[in-house]
mmCIF file of the N, C-alpha and C atoms, coordinates in Angstrom:
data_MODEL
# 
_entry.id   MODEL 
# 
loop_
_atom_site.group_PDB 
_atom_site.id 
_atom_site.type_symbol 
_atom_site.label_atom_id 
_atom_site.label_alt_id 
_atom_site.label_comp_id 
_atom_site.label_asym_id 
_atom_site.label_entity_id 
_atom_site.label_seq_id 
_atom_site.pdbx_PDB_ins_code 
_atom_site.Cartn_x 
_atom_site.Cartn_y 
_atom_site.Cartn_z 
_atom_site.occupancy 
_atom_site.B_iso_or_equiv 
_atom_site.pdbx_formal_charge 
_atom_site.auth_seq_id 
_atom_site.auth_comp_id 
_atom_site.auth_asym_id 
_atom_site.auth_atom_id 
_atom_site.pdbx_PDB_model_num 
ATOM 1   N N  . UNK A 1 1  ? -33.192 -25.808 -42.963 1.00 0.00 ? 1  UNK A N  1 
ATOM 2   C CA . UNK A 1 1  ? -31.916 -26.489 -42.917 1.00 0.00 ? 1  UNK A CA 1 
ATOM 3   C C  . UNK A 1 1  ? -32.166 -27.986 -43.107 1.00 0.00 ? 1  UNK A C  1 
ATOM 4   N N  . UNK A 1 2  ? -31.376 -28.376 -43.990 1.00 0.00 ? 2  UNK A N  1 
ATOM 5   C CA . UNK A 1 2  ? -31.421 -29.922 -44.036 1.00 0.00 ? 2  UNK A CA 1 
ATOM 6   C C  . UNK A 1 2  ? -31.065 -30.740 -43.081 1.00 0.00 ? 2  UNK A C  1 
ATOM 7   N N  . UNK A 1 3  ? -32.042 -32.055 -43.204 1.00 0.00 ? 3  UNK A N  1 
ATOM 8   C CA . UNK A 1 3  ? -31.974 -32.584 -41.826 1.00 0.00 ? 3  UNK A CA 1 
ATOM 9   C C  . UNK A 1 3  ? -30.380 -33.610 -41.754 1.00 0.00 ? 3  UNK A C  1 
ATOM 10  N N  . UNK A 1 4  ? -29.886 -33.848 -42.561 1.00 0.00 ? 4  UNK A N  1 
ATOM 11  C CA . UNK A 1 4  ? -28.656 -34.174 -42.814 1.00 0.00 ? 4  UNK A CA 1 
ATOM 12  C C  . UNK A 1 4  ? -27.575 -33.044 -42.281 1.00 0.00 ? 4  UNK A C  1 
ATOM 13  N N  . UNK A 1 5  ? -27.782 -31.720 -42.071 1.00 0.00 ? 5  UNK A N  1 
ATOM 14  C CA . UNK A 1 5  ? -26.514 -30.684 -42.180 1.00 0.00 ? 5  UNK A CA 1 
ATOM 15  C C  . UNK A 1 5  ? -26.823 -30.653 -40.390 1.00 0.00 ? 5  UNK A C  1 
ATOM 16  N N  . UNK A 1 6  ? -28.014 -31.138 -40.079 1.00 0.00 ? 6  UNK A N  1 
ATOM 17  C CA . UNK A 1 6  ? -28.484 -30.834 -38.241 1.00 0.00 ? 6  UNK A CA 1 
ATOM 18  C C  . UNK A 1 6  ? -28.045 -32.133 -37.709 1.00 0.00 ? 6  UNK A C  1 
ATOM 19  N N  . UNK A 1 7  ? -28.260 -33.502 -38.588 1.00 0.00 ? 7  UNK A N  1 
ATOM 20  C CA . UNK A 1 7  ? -27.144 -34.905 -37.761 1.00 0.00 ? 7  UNK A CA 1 
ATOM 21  C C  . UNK A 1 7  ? -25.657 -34.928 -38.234 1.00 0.00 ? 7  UNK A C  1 
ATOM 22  N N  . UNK A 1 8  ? -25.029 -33.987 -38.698 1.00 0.00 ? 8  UNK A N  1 
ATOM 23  C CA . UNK A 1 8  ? -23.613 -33.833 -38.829 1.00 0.00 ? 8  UNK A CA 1 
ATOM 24  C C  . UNK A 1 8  ? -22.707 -32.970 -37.788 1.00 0.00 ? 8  UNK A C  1 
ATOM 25  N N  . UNK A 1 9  ? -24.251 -31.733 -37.490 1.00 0.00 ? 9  UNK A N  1 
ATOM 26  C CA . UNK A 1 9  ? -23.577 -30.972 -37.016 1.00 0.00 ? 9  UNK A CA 1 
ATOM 27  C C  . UNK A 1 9  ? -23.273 -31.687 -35.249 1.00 0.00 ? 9  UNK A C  1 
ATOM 28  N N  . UNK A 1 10 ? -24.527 -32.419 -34.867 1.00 0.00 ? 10 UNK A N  1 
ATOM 29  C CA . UNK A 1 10 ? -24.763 -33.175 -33.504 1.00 0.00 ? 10 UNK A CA 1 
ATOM 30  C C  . UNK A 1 10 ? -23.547 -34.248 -33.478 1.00 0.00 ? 10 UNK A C  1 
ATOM 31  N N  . UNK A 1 11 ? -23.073 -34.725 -34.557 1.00 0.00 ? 11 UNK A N  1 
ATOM 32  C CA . UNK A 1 11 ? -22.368 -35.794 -34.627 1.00 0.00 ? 11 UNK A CA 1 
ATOM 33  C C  . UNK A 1 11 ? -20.675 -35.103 -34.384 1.00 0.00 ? 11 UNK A C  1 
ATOM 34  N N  . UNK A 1 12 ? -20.466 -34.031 -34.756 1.00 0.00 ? 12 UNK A N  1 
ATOM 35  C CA . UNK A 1 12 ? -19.427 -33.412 -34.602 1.00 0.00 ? 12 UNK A CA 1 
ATOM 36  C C  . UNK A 1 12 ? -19.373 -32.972 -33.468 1.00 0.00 ? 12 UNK A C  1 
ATOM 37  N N  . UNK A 1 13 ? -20.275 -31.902 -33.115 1.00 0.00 ? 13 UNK A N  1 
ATOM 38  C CA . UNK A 1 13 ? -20.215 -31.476 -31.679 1.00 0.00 ? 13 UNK A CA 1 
ATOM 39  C C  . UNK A 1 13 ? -19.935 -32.774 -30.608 1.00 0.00 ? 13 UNK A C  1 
ATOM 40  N N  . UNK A 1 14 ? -20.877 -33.854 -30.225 1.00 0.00 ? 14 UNK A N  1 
ATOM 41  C CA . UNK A 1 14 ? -20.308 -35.153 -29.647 1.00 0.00 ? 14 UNK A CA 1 
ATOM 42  C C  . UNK A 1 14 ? -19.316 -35.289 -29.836 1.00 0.00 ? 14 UNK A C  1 
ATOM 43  N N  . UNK A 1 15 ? -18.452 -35.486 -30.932 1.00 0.00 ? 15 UNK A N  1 
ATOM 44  C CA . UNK A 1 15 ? -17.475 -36.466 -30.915 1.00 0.00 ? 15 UNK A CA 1 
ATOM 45  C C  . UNK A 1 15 ? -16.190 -35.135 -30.629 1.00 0.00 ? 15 UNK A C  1 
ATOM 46  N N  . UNK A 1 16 ? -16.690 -33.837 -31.076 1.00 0.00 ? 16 UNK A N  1 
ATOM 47  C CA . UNK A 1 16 ? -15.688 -32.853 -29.647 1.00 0.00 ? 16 UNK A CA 1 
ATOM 48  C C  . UNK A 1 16 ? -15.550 -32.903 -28.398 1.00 0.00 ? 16 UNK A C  1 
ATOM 49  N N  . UNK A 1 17 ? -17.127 -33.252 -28.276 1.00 0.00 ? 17 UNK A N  1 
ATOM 50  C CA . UNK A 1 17 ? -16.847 -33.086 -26.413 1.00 0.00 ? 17 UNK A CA 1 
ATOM 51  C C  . UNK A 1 17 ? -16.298 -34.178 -26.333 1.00 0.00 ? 17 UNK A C  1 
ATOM 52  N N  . UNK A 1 18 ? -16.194 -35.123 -26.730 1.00 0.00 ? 18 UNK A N  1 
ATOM 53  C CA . UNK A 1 18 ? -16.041 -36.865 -26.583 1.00 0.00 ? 18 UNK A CA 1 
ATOM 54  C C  . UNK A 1 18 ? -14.023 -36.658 -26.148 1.00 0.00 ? 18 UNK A C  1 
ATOM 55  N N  . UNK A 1 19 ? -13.502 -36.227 -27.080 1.00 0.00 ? 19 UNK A N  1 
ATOM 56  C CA . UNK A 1 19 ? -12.341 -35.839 -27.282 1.00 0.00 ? 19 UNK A CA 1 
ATOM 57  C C  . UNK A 1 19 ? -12.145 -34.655 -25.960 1.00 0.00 ? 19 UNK A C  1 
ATOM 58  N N  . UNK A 1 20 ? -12.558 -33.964 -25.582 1.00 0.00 ? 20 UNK A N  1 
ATOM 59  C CA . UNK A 1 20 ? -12.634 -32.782 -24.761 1.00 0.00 ? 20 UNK A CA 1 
ATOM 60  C C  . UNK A 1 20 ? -12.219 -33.402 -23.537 1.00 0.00 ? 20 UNK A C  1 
ATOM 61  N N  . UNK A 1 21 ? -13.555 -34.035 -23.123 1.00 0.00 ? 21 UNK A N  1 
ATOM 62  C CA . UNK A 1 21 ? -13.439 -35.088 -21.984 1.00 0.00 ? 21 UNK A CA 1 
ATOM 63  C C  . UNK A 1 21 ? -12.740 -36.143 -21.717 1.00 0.00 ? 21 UNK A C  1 
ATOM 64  N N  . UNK A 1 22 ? -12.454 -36.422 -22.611 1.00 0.00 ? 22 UNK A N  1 
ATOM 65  C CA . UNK A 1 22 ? -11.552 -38.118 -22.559 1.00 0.00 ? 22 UNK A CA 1 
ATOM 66  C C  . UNK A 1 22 ? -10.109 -37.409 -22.725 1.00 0.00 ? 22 UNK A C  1 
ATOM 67  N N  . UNK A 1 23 ? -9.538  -36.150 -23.091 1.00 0.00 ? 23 UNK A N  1 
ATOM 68  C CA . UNK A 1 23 ? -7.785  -35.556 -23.436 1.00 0.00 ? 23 UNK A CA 1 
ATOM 69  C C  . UNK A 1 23 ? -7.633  -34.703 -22.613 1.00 0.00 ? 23 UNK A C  1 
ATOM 70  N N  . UNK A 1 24 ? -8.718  -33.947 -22.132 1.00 0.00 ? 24 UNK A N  1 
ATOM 71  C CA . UNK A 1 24 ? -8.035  -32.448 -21.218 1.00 0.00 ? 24 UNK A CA 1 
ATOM 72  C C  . UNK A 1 24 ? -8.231  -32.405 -20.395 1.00 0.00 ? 24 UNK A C  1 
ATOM 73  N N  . UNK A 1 25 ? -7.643  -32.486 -18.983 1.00 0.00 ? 25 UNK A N  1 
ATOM 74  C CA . UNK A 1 25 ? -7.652  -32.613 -17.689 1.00 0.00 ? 25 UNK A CA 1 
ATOM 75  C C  . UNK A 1 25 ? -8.426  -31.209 -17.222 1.00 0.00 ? 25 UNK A C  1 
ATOM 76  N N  . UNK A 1 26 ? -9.534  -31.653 -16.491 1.00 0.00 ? 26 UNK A N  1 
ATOM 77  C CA . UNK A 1 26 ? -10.287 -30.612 -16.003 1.00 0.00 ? 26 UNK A CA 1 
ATOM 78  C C  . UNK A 1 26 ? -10.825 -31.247 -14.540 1.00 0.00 ? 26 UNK A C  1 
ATOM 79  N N  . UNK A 1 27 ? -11.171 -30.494 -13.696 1.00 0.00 ? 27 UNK A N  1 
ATOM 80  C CA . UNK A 1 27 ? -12.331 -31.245 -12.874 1.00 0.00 ? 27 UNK A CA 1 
ATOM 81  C C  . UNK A 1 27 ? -13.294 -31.137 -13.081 1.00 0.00 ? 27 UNK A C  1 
ATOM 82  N N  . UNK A 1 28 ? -13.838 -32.531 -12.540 1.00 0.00 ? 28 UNK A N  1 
ATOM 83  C CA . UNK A 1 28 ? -14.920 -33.127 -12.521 1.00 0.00 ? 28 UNK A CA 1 
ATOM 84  C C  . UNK A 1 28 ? -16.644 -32.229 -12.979 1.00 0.00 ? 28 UNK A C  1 
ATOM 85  N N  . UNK A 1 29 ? -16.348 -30.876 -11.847 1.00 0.00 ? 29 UNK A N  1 
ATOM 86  C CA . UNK A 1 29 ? -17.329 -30.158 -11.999 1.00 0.00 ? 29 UNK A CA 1 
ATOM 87  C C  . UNK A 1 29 ? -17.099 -28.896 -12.934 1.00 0.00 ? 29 UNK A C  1 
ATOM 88  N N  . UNK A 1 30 ? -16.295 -28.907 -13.626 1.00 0.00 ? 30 UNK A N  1 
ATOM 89  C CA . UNK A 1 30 ? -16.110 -28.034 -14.910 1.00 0.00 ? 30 UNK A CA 1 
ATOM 90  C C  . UNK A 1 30 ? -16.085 -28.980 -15.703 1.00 0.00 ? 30 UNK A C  1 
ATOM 91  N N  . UNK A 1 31 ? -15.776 -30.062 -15.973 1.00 0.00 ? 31 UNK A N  1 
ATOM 92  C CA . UNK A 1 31 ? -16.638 -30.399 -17.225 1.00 0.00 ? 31 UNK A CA 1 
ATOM 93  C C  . UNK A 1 31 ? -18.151 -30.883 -17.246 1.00 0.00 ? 31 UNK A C  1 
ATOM 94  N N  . UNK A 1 32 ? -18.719 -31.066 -15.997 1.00 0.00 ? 32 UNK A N  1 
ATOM 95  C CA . UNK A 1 32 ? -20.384 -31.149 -16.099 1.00 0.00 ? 32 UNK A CA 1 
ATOM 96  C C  . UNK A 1 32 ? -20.673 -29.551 -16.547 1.00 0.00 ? 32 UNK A C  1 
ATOM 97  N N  . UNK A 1 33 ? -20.415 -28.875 -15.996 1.00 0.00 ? 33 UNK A N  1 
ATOM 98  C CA . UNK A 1 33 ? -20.792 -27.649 -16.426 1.00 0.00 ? 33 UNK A CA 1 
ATOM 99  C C  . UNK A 1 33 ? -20.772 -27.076 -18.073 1.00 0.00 ? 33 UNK A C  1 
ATOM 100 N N  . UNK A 1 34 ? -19.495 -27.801 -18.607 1.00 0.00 ? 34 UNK A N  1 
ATOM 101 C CA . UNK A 1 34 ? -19.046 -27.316 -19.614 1.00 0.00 ? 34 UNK A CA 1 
ATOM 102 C C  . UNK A 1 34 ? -19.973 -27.964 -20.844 1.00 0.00 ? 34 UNK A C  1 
ATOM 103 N N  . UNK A 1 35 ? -19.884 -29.764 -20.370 1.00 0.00 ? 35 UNK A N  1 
ATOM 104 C CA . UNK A 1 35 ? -21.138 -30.618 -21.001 1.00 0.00 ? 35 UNK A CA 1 
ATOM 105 C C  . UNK A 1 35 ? -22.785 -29.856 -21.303 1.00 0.00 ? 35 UNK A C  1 
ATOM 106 N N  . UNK A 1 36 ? -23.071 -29.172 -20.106 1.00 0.00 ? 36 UNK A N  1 
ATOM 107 C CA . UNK A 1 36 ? -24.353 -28.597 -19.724 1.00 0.00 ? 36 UNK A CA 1 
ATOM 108 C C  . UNK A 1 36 ? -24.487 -27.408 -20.886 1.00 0.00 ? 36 UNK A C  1 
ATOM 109 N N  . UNK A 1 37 ? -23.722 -26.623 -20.795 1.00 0.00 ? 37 UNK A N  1 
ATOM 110 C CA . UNK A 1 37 ? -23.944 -25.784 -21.296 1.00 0.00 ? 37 UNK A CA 1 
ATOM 111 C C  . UNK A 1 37 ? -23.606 -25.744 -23.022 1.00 0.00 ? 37 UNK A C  1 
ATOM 112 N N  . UNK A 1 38 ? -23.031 -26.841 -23.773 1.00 0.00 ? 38 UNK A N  1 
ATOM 113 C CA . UNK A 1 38 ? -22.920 -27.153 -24.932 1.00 0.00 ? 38 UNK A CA 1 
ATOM 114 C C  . UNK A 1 38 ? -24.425 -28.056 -24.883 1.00 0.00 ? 38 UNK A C  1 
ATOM 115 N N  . UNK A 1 39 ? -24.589 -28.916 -24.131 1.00 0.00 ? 39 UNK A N  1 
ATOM 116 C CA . UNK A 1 39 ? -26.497 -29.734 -24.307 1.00 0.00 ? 39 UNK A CA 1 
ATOM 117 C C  . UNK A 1 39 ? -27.451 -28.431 -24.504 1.00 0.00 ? 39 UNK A C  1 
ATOM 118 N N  . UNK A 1 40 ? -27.189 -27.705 -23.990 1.00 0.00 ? 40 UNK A N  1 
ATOM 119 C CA . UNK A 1 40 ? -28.286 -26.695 -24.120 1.00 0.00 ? 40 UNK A CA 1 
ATOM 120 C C  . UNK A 1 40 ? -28.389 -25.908 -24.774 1.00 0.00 ? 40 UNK A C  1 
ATOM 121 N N  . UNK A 1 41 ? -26.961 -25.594 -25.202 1.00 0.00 ? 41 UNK A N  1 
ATOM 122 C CA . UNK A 1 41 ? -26.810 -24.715 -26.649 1.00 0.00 ? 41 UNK A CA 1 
ATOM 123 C C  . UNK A 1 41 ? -26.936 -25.690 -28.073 1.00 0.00 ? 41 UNK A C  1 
ATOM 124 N N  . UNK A 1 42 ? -26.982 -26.625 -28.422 1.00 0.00 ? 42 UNK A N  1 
ATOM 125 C CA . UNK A 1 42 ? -27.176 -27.776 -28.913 1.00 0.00 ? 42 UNK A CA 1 
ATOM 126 C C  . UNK A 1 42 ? -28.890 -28.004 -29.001 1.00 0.00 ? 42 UNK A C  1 
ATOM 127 N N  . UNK A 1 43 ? -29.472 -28.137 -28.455 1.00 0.00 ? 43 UNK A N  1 
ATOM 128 C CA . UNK A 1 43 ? -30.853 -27.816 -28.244 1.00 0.00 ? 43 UNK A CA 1 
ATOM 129 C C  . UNK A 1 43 ? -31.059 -26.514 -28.542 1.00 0.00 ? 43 UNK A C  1 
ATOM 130 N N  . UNK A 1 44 ? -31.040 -25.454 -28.304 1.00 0.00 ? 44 UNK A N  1 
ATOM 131 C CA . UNK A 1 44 ? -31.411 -24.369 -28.300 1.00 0.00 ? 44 UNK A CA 1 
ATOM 132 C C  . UNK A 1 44 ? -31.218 -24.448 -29.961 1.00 0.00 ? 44 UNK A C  1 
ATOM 133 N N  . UNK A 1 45 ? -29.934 -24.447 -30.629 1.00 0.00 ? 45 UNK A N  1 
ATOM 134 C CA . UNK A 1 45 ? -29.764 -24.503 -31.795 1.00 0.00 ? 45 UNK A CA 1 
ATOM 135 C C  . UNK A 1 45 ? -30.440 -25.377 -33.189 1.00 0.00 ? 45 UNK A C  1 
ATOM 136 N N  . UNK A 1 46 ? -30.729 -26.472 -32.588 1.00 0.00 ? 46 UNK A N  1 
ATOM 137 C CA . UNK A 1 46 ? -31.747 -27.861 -33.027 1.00 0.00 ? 46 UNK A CA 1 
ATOM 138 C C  . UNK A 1 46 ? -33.329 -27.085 -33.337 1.00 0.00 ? 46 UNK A C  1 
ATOM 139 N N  . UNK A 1 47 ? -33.421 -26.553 -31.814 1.00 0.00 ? 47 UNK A N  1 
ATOM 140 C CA . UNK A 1 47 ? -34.980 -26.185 -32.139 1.00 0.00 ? 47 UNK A CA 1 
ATOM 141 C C  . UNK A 1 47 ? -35.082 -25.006 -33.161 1.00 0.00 ? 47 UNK A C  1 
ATOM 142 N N  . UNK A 1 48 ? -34.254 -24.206 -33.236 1.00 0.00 ? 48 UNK A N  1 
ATOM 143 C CA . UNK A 1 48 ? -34.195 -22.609 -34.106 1.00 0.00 ? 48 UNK A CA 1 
ATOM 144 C C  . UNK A 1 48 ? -34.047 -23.054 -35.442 1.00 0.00 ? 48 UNK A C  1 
ATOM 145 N N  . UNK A 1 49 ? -33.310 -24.030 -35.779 1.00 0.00 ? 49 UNK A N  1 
ATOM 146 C CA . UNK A 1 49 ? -32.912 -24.839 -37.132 1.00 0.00 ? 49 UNK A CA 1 
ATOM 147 C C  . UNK A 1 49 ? -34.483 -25.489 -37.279 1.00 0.00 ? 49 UNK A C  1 
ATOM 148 N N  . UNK A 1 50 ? -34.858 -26.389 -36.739 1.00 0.00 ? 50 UNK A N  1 
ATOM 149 C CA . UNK A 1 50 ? -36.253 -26.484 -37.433 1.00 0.00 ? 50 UNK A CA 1 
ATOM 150 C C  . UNK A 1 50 ? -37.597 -25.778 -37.032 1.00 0.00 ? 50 UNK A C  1 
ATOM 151 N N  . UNK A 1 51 ? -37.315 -24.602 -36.717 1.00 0.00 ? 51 UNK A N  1 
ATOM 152 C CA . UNK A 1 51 ? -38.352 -23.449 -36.791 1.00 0.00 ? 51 UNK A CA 1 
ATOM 153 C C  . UNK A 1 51 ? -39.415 -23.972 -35.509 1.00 0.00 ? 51 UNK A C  1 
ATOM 154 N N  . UNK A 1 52 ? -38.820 -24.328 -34.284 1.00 0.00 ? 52 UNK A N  1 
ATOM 155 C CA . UNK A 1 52 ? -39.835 -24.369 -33.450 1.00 0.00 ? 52 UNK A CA 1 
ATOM 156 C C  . UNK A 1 52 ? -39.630 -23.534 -31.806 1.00 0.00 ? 52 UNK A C  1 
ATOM 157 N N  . UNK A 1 53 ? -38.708 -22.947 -32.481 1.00 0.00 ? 53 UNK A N  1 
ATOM 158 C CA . UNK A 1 53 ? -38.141 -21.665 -31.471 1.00 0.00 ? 53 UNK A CA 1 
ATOM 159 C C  . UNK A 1 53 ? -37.806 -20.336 -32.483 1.00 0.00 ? 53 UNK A C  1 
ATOM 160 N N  . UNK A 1 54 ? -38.928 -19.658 -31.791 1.00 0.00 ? 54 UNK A N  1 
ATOM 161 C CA . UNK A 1 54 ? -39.082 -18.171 -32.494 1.00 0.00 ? 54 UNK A CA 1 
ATOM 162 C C  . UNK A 1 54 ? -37.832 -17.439 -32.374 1.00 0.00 ? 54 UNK A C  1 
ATOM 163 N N  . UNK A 1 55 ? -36.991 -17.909 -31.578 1.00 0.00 ? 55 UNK A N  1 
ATOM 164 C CA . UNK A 1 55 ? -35.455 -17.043 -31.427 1.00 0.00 ? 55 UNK A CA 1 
ATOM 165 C C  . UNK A 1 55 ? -35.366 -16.417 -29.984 1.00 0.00 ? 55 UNK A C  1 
ATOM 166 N N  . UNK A 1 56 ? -33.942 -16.523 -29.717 1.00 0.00 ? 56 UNK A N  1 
ATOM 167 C CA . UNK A 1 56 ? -33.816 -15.632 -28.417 1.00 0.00 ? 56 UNK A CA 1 
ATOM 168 C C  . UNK A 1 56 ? -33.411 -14.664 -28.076 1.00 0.00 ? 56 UNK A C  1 
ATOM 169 N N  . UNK A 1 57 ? -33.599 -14.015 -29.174 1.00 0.00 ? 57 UNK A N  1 
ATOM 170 C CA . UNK A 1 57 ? -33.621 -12.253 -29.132 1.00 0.00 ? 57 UNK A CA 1 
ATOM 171 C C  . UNK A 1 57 ? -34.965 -11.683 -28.809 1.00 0.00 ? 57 UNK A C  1 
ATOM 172 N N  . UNK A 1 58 ? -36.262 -12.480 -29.351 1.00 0.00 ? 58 UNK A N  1 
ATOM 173 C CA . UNK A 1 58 ? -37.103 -11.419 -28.935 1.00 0.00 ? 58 UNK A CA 1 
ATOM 174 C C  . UNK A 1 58 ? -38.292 -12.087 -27.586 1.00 0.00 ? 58 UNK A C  1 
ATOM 175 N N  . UNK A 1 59 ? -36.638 -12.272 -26.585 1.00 0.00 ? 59 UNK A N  1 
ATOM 176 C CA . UNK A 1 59 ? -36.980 -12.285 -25.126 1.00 0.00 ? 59 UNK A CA 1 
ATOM 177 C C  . UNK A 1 59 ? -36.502 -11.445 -24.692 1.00 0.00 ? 59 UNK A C  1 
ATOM 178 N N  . UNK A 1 60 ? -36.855 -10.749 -23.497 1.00 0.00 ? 60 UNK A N  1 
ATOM 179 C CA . UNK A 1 60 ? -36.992 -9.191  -23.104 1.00 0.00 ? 60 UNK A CA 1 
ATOM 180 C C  . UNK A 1 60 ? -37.028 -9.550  -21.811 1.00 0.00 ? 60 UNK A C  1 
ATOM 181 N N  . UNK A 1 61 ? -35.950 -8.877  -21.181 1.00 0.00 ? 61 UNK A N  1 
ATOM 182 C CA . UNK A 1 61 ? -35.509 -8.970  -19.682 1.00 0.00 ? 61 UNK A CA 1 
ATOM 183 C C  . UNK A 1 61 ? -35.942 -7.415  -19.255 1.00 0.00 ? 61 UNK A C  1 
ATOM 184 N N  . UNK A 1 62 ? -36.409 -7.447  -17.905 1.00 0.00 ? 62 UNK A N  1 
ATOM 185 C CA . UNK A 1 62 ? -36.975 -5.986  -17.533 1.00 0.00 ? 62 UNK A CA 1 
ATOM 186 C C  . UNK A 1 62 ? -38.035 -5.581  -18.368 1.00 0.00 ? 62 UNK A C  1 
ATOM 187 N N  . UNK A 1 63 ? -38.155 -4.033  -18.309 1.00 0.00 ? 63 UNK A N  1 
ATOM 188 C CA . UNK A 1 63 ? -39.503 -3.507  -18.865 1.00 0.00 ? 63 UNK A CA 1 
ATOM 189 C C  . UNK A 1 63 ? -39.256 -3.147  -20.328 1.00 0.00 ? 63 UNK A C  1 
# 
């Protein structure tokens, strides 16, 4: 993936949450949560895009 199509996509996602947080009345601790869990899916997605996460399907919960 081009490294241009991975700072568009970061630049969009921000400037959603940016809008998210600053227009829709939530509390306090639903939108840390909500922040949290877009940072990490954001990362998770970053690293799979430049091939330094093998993927998270072939993690295996139980036996």
């Amino acid at each position: 993936m081009p490294l241009l199509d991975i700072v568009v996509v970061l630049i969009v996602a921000g400037v959603l949450m940016y809008l998210v947080n600053r227009y829709i009345p939530m509390a306090g601790s639903i939108k840390s949560i909500l922040n949290a869990v877009v940072a990490i899916a954001l990362v998770v997605w970053v690293l799979q895009a430049v091939g330094l996460w093998g993927g998270v399907s072939t993690f295996r919960v139980g036996r």
